[in-house]
C-alpha positions as CSV (number, residue, x, y, z in Angstrom):
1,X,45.2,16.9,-4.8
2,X,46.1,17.0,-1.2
3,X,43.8,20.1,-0.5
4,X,40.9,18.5,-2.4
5,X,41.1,15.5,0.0
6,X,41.0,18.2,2.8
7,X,38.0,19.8,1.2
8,X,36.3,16.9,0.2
9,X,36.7,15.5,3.7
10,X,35.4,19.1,5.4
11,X,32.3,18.4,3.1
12,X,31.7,14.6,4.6
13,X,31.8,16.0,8.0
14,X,29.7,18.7,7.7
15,X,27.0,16.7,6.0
16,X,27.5,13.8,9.2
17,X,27.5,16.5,12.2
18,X,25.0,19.4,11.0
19,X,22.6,17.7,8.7
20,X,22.4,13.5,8.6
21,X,24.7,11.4,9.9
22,X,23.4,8.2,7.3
23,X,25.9,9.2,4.6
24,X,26.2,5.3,3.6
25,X,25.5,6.5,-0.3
26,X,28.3,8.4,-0.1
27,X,30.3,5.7,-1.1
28,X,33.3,7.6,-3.0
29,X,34.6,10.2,-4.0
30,X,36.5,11.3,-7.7
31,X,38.2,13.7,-9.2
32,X,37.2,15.1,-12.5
33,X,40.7,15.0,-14.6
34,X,40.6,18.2,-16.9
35,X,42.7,16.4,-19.5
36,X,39.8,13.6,-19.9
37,X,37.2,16.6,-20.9
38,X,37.0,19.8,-22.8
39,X,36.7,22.3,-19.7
40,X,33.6,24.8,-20.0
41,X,33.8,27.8,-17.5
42,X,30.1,29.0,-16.8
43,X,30.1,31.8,-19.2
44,X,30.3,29.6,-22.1
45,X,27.3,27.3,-20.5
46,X,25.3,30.1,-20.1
47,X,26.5,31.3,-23.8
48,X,26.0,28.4,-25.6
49,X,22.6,27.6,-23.9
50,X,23.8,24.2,-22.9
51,X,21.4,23.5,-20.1
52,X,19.0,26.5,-20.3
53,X,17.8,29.4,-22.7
54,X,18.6,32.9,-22.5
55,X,15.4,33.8,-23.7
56,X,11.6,33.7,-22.7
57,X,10.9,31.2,-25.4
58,X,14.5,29.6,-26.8
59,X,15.5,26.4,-26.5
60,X,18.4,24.9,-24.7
61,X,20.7,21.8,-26.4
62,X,19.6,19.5,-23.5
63,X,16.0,20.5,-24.4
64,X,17.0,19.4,-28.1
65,X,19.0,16.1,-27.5
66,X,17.6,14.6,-24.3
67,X,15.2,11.8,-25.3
68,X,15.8,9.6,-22.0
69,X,13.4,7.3,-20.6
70,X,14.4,7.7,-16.6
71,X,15.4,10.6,-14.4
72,X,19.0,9.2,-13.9
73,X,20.0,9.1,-17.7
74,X,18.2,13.0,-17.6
75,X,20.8,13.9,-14.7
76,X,23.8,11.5,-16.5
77,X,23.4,12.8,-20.0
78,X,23.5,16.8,-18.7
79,X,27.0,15.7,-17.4
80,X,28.2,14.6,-20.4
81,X,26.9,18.2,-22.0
82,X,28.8,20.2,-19.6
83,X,31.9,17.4,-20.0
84,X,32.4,16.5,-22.9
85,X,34.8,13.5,-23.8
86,X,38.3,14.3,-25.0
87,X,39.4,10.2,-25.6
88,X,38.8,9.3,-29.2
89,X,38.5,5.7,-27.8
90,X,35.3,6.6,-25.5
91,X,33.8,8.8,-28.4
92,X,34.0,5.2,-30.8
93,X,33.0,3.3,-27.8
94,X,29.6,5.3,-27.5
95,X,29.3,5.7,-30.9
96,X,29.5,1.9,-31.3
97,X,26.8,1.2,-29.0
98,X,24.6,4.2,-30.8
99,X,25.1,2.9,-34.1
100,X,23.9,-0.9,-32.8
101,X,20.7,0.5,-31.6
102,X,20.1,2.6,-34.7
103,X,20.1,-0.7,-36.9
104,X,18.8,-2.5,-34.1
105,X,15.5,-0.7,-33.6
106,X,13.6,-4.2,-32.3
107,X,16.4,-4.3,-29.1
108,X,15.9,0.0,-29.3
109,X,12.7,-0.3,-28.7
110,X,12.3,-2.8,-26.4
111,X,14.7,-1.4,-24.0
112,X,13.0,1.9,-23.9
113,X,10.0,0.1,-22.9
114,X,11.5,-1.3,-20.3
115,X,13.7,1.7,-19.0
116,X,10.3,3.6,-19.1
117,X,8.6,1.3,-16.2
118,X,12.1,1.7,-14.2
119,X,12.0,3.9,-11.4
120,X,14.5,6.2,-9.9
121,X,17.1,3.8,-8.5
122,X,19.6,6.3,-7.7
123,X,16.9,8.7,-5.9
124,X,15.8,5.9,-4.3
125,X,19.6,4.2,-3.0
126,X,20.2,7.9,-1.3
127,X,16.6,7.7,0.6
128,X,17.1,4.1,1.3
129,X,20.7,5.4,3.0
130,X,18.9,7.9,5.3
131,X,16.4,5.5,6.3
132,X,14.0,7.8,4.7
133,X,12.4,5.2,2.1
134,X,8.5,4.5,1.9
135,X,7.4,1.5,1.7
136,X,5.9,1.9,-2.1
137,X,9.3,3.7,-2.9
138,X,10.4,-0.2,-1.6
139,X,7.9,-1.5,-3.9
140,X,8.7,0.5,-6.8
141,X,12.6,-0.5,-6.2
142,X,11.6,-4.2,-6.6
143,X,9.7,-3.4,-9.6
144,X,12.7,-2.0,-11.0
145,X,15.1,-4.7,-10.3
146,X,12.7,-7.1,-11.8
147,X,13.1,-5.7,-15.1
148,X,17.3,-5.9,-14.7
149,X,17.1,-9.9,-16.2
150,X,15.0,-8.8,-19.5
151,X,17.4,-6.0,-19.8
152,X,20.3,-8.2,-19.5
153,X,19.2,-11.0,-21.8
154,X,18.9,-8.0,-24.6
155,X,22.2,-6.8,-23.8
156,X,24.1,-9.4,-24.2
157,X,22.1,-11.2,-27.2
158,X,23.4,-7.8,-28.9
159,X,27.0,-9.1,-29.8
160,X,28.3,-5.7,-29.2
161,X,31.4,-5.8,-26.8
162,X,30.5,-2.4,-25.1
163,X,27.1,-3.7,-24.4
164,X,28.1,-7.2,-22.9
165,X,30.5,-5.3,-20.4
166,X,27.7,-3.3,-19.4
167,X,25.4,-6.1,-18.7
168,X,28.6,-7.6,-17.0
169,X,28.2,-5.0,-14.9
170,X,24.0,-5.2,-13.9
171,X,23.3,-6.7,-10.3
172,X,20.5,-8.7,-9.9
173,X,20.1,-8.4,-6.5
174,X,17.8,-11.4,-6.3
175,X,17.8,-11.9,-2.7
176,X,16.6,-8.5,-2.2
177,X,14.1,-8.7,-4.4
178,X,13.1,-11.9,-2.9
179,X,12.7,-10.2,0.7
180,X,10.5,-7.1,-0.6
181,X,8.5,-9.5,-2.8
182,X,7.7,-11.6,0.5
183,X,7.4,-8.4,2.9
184,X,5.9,-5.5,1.4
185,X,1.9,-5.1,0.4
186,X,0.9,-5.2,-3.0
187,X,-0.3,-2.4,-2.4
188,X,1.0,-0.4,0.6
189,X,0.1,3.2,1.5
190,X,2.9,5.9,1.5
191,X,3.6,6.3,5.1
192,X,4.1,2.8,7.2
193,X,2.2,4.5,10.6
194,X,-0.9,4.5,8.2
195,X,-1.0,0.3,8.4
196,X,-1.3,-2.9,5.9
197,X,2.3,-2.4,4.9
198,X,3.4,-5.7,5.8
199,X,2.0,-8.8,3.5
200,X,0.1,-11.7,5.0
201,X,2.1,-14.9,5.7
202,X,5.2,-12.6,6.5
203,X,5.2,-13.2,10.6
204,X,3.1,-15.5,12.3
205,X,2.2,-13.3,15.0
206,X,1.0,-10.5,13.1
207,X,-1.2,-12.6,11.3
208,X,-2.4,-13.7,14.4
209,X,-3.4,-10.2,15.8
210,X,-5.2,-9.4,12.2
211,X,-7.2,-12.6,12.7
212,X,-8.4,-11.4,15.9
213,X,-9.6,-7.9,15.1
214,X,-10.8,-9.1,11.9
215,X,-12.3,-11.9,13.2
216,X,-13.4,-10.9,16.7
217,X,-17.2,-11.7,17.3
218,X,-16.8,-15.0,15.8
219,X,-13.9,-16.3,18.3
220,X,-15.6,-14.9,20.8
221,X,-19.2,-16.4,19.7
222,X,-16.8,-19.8,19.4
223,X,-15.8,-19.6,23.1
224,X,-18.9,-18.8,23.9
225,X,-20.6,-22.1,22.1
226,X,-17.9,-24.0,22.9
227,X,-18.2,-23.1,26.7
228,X,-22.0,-23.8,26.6
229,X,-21.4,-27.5,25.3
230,X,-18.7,-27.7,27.8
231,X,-21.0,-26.9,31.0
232,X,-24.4,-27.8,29.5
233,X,-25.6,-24.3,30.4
234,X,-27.2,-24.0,26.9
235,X,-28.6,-19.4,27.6
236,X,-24.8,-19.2,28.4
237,X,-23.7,-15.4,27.2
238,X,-20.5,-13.2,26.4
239,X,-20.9,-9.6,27.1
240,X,-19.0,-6.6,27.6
241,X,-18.7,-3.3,29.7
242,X,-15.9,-0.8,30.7
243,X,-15.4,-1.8,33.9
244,X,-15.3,-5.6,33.6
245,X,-14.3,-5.8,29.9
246,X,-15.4,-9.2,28.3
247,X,-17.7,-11.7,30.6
248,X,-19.8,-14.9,30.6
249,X,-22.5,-14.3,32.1
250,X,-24.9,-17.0,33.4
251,X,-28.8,-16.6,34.4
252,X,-29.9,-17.7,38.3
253,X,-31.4,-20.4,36.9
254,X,-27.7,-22.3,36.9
255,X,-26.5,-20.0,39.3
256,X,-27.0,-22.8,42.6
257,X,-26.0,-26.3,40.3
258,X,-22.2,-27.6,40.0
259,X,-22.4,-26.7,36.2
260,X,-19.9,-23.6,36.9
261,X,-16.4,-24.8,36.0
262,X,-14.0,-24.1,39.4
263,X,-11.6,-22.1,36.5
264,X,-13.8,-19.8,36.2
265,X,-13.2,-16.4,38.3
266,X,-16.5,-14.1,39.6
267,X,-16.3,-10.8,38.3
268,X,-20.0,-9.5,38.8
269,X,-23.3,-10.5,40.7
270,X,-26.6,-9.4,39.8
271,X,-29.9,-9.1,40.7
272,X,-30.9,-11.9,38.1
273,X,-27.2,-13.8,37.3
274,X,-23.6,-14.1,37.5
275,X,-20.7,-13.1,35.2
276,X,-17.4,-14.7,34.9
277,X,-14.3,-14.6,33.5
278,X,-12.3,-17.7,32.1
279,X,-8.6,-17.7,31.7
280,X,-9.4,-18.3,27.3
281,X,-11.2,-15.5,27.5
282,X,-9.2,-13.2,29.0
283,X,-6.4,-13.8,26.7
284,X,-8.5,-13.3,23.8
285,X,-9.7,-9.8,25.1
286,X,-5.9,-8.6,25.8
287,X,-5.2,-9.8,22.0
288,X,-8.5,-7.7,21.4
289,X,-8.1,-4.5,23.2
290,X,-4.3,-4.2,22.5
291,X,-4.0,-5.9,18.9
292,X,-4.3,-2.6,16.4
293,X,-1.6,-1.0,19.0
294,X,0.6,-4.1,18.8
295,X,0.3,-4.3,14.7
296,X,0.9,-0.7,14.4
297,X,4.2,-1.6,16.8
298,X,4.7,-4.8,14.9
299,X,4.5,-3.5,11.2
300,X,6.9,-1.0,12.2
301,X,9.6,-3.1,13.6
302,X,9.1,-5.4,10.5
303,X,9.7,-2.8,8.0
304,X,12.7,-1.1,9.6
305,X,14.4,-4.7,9.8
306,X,13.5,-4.8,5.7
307,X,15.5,-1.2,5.8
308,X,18.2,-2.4,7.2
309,X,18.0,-5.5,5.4
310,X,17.9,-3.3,1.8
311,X,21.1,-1.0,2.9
312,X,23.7,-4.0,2.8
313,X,22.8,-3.6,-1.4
314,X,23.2,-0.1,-1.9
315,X,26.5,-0.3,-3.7
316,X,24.9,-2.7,-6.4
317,X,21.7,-0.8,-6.4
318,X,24.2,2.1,-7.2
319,X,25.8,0.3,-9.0
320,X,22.5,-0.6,-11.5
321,X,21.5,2.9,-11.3
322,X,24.8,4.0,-13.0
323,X,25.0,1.4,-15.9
324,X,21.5,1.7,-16.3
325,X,21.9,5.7,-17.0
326,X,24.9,5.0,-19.0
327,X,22.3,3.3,-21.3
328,X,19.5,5.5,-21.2
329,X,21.9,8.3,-22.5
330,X,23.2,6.0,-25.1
331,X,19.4,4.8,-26.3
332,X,18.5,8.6,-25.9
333,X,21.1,9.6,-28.7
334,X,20.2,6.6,-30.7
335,X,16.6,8.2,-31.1
């Protein structure tokens, strides 16, 4: 036992110094007791066409048996090919929760409905570790852990014992459900550099800077009304160039008369007006020219705060992904 440790420890710290050092997901580590499990060497895998075929067009036992509804009870229930219980009392236990589901085909049914629409929690916990998650790998994650309460309610309406302890066992993880719900798009794109990641009503600022790209011309048409009531100079106009950037510009004909406002700062005289710059307007064409660049920035920091956020649940999300392979196998052998 004492070399495994060693080994198993060599393992960690190659993983942390050569290839990531976000092993978070890595949360334990077990030994597989041989007296738990009839012990298969590889030549009797290969012989017995456990996992794969020898020939071109055979057919493997996991090919015959496997009837699961998620990726996780796919990988789970080719463990339990290649270790197979020795414990009577596990054997009934399994067999227990089978035989429920046989007679119970309503529950059966409805719970391979629901596994179906789950995604790959497990896959997902390990990216969520790395900080390598997307954000509709997020989304898919809270879809998932919506489904958790309809599949606890049928779990434990089933009167089995096995069953209730495995719904016992189902974290909710409402709060982080909550959080996604509230941050991420309905509908966010795969990569979070490629924008609209973040929901509307999630940060006041960043609302704020969409408003103004999206709304633009019409703030600056309101400044621009709003200035002309203000000064009574009714050809008052906002332009723009390169140089200057935004302006009010105002014709000769009001050029000489006290109708210029002494805020206002000279930017430009030409041969037929003058163009200005007030201190509202040059806020609003900072928040213009540099608003995409600041949501980009914004969005960004948002999400990664969600990641972190998300990472203080990956032993329950591990958790879930566990019990709810456990019984994806079962409802697999069921079928």
């Amino acid at each position: 036992l004492e070399l495994g440790q060693v080994a198993a420890g060599a393992i960690i710290h190659y993983l942390s110094t050569t290839q990531n050092n976000k092993t978070a997901h890595i949360s334990g580590i077990t030994r597989i007791q041989s007296e738990h499990y009839v012990w298969l060497d590889r030549f009797t895998i290969k012989n017995l066409e456990l996992l794969k075929s020898s020939h071109e067009f055979g057919t493997s036992l996991a090919q015959v048996i496997d009837k699961t509804s998620t990726p996780m009870g796919a990988r789970l229930l080719r463990n339990w090919i290649l270790l197979p219980l020795l414990s009577i009392e596990r054997i009934q236990a399994r067999l227990d929760m089978v035989e429920y589901f046989v007679e119970n085909y309503f529950d059966h049914d409805a719970l391979i409905n629901l596994l179906k629409q789950t995604g790959d929690i497990e896959r997902v916990a390990s990216k969520l570790a790395m900080e390598k998650i997307s954000p509709r790998e997020l989304l898919q994650l809270r879809k998932s852990l919506e489904l958790l309460p309809d599949i606890l309610v049928i779990l434990k309406a089933s009167g089995n014992i096995q069953l209730g302890l495995l719904a016992d066992k189902l974290n909710l993880c409402q709060k982080l459900r909550e959080v996604i719900s509230n941050t991420i798009s309905d509908d966010p794109p795969a990569i979070v550099s490629k924008g609209n990641v973040i929901k509307s009503g999630c940060n006041e600022e960043l609302d704020d800077l969409r408003n103004v790209i999206r709304n633009s011309k019409q703030l600056l048409l309101d400044i621009q009304i709003k200035e002309a009531e203000k000064t009574g100079i009714s050809s008052l106009k906002i332009g723009f160039n390169n140089v200057f950037g935004y302006y009010l510009e105002v014709t000769n004909k009001y050029k000489d008369h006290d109708l210029i406002p002494d805020t206002w700062v000279r930017k430009q005289t030409l041969a037929n007006a003058e163009r200005y710059i007030s201190e509202e307007l040059k806020q609003l064409e900072t928040k213009i020219l540099t608003a995409e660049e600041k949501i980009g920035d914004l969005e960004e920091k948002i999400y990664y705060e969600l990641v972190l956020k998300a990472i203080e649940y990956l032993q329950p999300l591990q958790q879930n992904a566990k019990n709810i392979a456990f019984l994806d196998c079962i409802l697999s052998f069921a079928t």
